[in-house]
C-alpha positions as CSV (number, residue, x, y, z in Angstrom):
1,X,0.0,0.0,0.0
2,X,1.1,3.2,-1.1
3,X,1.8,6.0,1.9
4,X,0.2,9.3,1.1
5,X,2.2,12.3,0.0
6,X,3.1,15.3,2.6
7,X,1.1,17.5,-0.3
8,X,-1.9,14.5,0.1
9,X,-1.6,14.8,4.0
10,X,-1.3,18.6,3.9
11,X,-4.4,18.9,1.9
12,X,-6.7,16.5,3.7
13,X,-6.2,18.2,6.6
14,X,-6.9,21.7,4.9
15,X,-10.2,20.0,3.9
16,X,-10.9,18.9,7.1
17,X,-10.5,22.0,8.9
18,X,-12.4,23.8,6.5
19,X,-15.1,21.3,7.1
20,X,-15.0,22.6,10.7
21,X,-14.9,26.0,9.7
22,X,-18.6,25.2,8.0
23,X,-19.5,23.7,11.3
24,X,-18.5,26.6,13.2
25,X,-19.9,28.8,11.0
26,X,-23.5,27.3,11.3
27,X,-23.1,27.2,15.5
28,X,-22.8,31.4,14.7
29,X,-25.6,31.7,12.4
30,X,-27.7,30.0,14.9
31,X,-26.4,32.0,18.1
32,X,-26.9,34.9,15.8
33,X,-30.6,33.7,15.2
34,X,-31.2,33.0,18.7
35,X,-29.9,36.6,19.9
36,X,-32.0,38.5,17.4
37,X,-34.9,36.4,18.9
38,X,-33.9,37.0,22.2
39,X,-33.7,41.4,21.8
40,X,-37.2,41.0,19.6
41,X,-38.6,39.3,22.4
42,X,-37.2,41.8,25.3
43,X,-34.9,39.6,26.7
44,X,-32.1,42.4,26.5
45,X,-30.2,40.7,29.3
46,X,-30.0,37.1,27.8
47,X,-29.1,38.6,24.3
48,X,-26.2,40.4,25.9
49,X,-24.8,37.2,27.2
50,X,-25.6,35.4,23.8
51,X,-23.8,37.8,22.1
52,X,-20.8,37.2,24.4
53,X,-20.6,33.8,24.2
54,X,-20.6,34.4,20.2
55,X,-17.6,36.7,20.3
56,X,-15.8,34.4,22.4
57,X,-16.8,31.3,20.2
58,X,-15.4,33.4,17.2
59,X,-12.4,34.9,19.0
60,X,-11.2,31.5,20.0
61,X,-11.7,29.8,16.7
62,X,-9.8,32.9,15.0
63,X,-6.7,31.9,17.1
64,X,-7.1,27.8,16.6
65,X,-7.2,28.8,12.6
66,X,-4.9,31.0,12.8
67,X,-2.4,28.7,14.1
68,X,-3.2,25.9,12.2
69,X,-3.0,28.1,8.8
70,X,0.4,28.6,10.5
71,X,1.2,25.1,11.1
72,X,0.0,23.6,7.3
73,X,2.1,26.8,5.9
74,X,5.4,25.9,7.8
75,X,4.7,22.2,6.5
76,X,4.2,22.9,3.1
77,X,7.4,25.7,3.0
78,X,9.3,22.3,4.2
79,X,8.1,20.3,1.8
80,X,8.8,22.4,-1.0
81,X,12.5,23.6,0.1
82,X,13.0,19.6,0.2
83,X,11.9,19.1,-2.9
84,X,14.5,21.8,-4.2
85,X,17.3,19.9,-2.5
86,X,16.3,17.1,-4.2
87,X,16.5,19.2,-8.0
88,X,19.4,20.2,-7.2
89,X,21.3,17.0,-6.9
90,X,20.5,16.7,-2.4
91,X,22.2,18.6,0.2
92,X,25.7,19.3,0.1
């Protein structure tokens, strides 16, 4: 059985975090919902603390992608000065 490439590895788990990022996405849209339902019904407290949870939700996931972004970026920059060892006849 063949092992998967860094580039195979590298992308699977770009489309995997972006799968999350859908995921994430939704759990806002429905906060979102649930706090313009909350103000409309005069619940002014409640939607304050909604709306907190929802800009820590978002804050915190900023910083996970952020770092993983970071992560795949340093992986592929690796992968590709490798590769231009390997043209130019491996390291010295």
């Amino acid at each position: 059985m063949n092992k998967p490439s860094l580039i195979t590895a590298i992308a699977v788990e770009a489309i995997n975090e972006l799968e999350t990022a859908t995921n994430y996405m939704d759990w806002l849209d429905t906060l979102s919902w649930v706090i313009k339902r909350t103000l409309a019904d005069g619940n002014d407290h409640h939607a304050e603390r909604l709306a907190d949870i929802a800009q820590y939700l978002a804050g915190d996931y900023r910083e996970t992608i952020t770092t993983q972004a970071k992560r795949l970026n340093e992986r592929f920059d690796a992968h590709q000065d490798n590769v231009r060892i390997l043209k130019a006849g491996g390291a010295q």
